[in-house]
N, C-alpha and C positions, 0 to 999 in steps of 0.2 A: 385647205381642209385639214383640220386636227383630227388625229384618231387619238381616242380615251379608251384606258385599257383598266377595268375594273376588275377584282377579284373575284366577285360573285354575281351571278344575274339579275339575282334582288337590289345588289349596288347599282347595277346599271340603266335599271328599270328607275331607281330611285333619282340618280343623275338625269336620267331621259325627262322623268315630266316637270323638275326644275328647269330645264334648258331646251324644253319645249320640241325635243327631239321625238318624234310618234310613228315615222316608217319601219315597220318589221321587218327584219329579214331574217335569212338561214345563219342564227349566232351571232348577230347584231340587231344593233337600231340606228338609222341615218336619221339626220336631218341637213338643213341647208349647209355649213357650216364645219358640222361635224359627223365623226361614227362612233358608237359607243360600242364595245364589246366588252367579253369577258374572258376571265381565267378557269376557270370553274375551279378554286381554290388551287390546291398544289396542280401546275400544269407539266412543271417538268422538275425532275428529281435525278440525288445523284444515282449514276449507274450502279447496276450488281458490279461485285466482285468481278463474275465472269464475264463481262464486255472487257476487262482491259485482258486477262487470258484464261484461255478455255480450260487450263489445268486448276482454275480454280474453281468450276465448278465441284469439283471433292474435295472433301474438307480435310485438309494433312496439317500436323502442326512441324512441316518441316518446310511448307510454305510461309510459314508466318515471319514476320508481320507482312501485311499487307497496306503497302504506304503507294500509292499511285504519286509520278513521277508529273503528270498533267491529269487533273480531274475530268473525268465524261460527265455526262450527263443525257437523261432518256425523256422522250413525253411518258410520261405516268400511261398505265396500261388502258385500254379503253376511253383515251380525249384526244384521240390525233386527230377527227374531226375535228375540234373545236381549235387545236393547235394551228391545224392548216388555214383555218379561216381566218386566225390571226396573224400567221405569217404574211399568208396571201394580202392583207389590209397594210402590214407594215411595209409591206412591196409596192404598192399600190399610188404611183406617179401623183396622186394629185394627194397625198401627205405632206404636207409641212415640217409636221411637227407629231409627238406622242407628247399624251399627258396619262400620267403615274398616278390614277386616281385606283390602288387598292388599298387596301385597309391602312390606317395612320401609323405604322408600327415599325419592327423590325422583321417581324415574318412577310410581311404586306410589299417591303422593301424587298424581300430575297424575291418573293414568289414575282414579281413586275419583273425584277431584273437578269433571272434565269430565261424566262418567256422572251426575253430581248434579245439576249444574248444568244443565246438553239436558234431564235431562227435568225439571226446575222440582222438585224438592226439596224440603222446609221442615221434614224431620224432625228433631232435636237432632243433630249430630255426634257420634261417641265413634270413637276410635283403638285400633286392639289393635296395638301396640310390642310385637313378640318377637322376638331373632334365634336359637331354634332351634325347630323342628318337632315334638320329641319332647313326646309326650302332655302330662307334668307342665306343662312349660311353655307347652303354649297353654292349658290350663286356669288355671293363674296369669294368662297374660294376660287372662286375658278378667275373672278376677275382680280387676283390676287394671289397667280402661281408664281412657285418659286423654281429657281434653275436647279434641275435635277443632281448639279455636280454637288449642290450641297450635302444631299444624302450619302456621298458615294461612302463615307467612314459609316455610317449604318448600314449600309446592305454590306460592307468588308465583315461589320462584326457579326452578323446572319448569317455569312459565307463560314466564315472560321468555326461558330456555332456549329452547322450545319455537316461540315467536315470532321468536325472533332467526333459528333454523333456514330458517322458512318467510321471514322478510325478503330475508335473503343467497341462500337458494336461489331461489326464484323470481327475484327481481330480478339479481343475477349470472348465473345460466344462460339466461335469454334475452336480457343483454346480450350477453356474448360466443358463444352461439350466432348471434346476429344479427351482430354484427361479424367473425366468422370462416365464416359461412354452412358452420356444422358443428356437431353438437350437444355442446354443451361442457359437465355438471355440472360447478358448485360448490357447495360447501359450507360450515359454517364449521369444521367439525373435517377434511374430504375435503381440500380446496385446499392449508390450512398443510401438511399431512400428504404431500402428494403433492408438494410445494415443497422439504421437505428432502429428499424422495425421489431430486430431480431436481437440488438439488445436490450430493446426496453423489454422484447418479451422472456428475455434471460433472467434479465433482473427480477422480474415479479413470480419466474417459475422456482429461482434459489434464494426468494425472499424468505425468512424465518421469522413470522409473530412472536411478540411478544405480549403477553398481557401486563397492564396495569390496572390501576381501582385510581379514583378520584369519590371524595367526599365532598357531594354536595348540599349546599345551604339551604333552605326556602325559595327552591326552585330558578334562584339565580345568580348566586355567588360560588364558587367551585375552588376545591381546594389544588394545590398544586398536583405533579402527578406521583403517582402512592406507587412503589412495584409488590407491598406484601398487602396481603386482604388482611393478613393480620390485623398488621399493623392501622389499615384504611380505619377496622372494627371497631379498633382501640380510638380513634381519633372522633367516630363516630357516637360511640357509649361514654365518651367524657363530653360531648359538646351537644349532645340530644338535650331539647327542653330549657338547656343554659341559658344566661343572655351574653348577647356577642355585642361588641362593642364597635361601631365604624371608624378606626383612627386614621382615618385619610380620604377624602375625595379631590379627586384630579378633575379641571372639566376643560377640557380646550377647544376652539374653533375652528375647525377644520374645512377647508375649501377643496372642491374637485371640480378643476377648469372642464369646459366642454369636449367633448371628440373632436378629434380633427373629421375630415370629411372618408369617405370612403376609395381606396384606393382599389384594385382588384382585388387582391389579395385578402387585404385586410372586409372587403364584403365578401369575400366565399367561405372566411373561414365564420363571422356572424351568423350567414344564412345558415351552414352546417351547426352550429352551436343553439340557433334558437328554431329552424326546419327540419333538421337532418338531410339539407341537401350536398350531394357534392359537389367536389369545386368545378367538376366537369358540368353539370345541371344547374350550377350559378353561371357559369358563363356562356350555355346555352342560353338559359334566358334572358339574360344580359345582354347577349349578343343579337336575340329576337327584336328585343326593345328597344336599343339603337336602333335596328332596320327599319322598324316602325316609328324613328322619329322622338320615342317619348325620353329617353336617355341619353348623353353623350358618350363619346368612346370608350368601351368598358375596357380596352387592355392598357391601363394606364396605372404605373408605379409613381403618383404623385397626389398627396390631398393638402393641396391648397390651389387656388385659384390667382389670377394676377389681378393689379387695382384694375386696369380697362375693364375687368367684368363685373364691376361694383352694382350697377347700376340695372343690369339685367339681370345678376342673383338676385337681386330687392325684388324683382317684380317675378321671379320666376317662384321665391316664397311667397309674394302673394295669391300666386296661381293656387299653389297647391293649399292655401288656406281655404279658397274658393269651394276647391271641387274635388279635393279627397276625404270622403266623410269623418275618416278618422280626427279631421282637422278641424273640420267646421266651427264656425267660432270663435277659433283661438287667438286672444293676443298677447303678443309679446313683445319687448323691446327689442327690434334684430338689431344686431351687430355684426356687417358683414366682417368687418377689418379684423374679425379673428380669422378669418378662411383666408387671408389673401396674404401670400409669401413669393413675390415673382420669381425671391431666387431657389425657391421649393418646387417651381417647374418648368420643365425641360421640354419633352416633345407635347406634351397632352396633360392639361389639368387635372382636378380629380373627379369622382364621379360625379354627375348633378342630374335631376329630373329639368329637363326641358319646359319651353311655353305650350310646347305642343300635347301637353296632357290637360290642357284648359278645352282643347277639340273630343278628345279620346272618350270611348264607353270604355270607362275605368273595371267595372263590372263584369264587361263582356270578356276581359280576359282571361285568360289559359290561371290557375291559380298558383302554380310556381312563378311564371309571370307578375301576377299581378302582387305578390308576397315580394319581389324583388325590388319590383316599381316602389312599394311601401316602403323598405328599408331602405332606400336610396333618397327618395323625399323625408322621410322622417328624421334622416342621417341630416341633411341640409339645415331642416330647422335646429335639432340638438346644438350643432356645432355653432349656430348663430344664436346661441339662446344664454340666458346669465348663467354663472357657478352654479355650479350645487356646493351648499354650506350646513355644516351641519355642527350639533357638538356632541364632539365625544368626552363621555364619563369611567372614569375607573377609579373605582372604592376595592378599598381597604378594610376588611373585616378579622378583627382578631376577637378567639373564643377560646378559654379553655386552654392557650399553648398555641394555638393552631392559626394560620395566618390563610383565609379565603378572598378569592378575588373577584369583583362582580362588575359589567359592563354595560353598559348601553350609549343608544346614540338616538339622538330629535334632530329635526328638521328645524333649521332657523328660518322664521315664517318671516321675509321682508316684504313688508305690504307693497313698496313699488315696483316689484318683480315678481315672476309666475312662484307662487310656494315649490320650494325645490328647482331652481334653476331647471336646467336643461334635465334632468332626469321627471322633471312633471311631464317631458315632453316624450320622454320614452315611453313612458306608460303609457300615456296615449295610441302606441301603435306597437308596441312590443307586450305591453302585459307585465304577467309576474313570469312568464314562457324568460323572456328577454332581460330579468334580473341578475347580475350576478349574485354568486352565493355570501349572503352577509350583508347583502344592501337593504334588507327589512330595517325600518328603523325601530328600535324597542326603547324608550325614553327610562332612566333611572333616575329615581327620585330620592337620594339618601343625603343626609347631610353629619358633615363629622362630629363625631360626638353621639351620637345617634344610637339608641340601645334596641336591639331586637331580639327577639326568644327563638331561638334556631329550632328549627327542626331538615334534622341530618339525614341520610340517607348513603350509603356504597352504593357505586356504580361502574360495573364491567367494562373495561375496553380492551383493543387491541391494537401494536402499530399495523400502517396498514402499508400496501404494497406500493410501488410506484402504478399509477394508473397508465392503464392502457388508449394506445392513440386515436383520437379521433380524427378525422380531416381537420380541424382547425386545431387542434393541438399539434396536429403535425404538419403543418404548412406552419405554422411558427416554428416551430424546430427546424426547417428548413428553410425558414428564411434567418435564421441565427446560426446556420451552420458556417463553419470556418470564420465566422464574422471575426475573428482577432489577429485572421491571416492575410484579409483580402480590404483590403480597402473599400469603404462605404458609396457603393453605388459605379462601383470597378466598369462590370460589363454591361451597364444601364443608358451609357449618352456616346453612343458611340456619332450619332451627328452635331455635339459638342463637342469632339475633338478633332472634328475637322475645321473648324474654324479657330482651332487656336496657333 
């Protein structure tokens, strides 16, 4: 008999009717074979301060630091039922074996491996590695576990994570709580996080505008920048009415390769930039949609996919050309072999809409949901779709003394490709919401040599501040933090180094 030990009840409910497990019981499910249960997420955590001594219950800073000699650890408050029925299973003479079916991850790692360890353990480990939900595949999984020793440098780096958490918070928050006699958290991701927060907003509170004037041409050529009106006036009252003369047009070809696919990250900080969600309510719903089959594992820091999945991305876009209206009808050239870099990933590929939204009432979803489901399938065709090509023009206009500059850019229409590569395909599901700023294409028509009769105009501006952060401006800040200190993807494969 195996016991399967899930992170969540939905996980194990979801294992249960691939593996055809259906008996209920009090915080499990049996079948012939196996038991499934669960963790009900964090099930045991490290201890307060005061399990290791009572004198920490008061907060002195003549205790500090507080470095424990041997880690405790507690069941989390209100799940000792559910802990005991798990111990009591891991006791339970007719196990074999445990299998480590919680989340694919590094959290997923720690929270299996604490629950094992509290309640004394000693059954063989096995890991079920999947990162999608749908039937075939957790059945695959399971007849294709791997020996848990392999994880052991991923849950070490969970552990250290984990620890370093409780060091710095404990020991920080009752330092300067006590030295500001104010309850002050820190953290080690809270504090840096909250530190650029407080210099950007420095920066923008002893920002000092400045004004300048620009003199512009017939609405689209623009002089350099001016700091006197004076002087703007003067530029404008000799060049009103004149003929200007174009001594220069630039026109070059310009290419912009596709997205790569959507990693976590890189989807919460989109959803927040074009929903105003945050990255806590992208990975709620992320996380719903996994559960429900129609996404694969959304905690994953990797967007590329390996060649084995060639051939099921191809049909997983044509699902979605099927039966997501935004889609209907579309053809295009795909190219998966831009998505796929084996040595771009590690535990879990990158994000992808599954087969299982060919079953689904796309409709009847929740609509942060269903807004999710869309950028994740939309992301997939983009990234399989041709360049965007375009050209860009920059003229040369001299009047008068005065040298203006005018720009535009067109779409290179390639009849055997969608007009506008991969970005025809964002407007299909993103909009003008989903444009960045400056992507409008405004096509210029001048050629050199070229005489026009200006009509000038002054016009006010100011510098402006540094902008304030958004969730996706600042999860990029944070994901470029220290980046010239630490090496690229440092604390990220911690079950790649155990096999080296």
């Amino acid at each position: 008999m195996r016991l399967i030990l899930t992170e969540k009840p939905s996980q194990g409910r979801i294992y249960a009717d691939a593996l055809g497990v259906a008996v209920k019981r009090d915080g499990y499910l049996e079948g012939d074979d196996c038991i499934i249960t669960w963790c009900i997420g964090h099930l045991v955590e490290l201890a307060n301060a005061d399990v290791y001594d009572e004198k920490y219950k008061k907060w002195r800073v003549e205790d500090l630091p507080i470095i424990p000699d041997n880690w405790k650890y507690a069941v989390t408050a209100d799940k000792n039922k559910q802990f005991d029925i798990i111990r009591k299973l891991m006791h339970d003479p007719r196990m074999t074996e445990i299998i480590n079916a919680c989340d694919c991850g590094r959290e997923g790692e720690l929270i299996f491996r604490l629950v094992y360890e509290k309640a004394a353990c000693k059954l063989p480990i096995k890991r079920l590695w999947i990162s999608s939900m749908e039937e075939s595949a957790i059945i695959d999984g399971f007849a294709n576990l791997k020996d848990g020793a392999e994880f052991d440098s991923l849950y070490h780096s969970a552990l250290c994570r984990s620890q370093a958490d409780w060091l710095i918070g404990i020991n920080a928050t009752r330092l300067f709580t006590k030295l500001y006699n104010k309850m002050l958290n820190v953290g080690r991701v809270q504090t840096p996080t909250l530190a650029m927060i407080f210099e950007r907003a420095a920066a923008i509170n002893n920002f000092e505008k400045e004004k300048y004037f620009n003199v512009c041409m017939n609405d689209f050529a623009v002089s350099e920048r001016i700091n006197s009106e004076e002087e703007a006036e003067k530029i404008k009252a000799a060049c009103d009415g004149q003929k200007a003369v174009v001594t220069s047009v630039k026109r070059e070809t310009k290419t912009v390769n596709p997205p790569k696919l959507y990693d976590l990250t890189t989807l919460q900080r989109e959803a927040n930039r074009i929903y105003g969600f945050t990255a806590q309510q992208t990975l709620d719903y992320a996380q719903s949609l996994y559960e429900s089959r129609l996404i694969t594992y959304p905690r994953t820091d990797s967007r590329y996919i390996t060649e084995d999945m060639s051939e099921s991305t191809s049909n997983v876009i044509d699902v979605i050309i099927q039966v997501i209206p935004q889609f209907s009808g579309l053809s295009y050239d795909v190219n998966v072999q831009r998505v796929i870099k084996n040595s771009a990933v590690s535990d879990h590929f990158a994000l992808l809409t599954t087969a299982e939204v060919a079953k689904a009432d796309i409709s009847a979803l929740p609509d942060g949901e269903r807004k999710i489901l869309l950028l994740i399938a939309g992301r997939l065709l983009s990234a399989t779709a041709e360049k965007h090509e375009y050209e860009a023009v920059t003229a040369t206009i001299e009047c008068c003394g005065s040298s203006f500059t005018a720009k535009g850019k067109s779409i290179i229409n390639d009849a055997e490709s969608l007009c506008g590569g991969f970005k025809a395909i964002e407007r299909l599901y993103r909009g003008k919401d989903g444009e960045e700023s400056g992507e409008n294409e405004t096509p210029l028509n001048l050629n050199e040599g070229e005489e026009i009769t200006a009509v000038c105009a002054v016009s006010e501006h100011f510098t402006q501040p540094p902008k304030q952060f958004t969730e996706d401006t600042l999860l990029s800040s944070m994901q470029r933090a220290a980046a010239d200190e630490i090496t690229e993807n440092a604390e990220r494969h911690g079950r790649e180094s155990s096999k080296s």
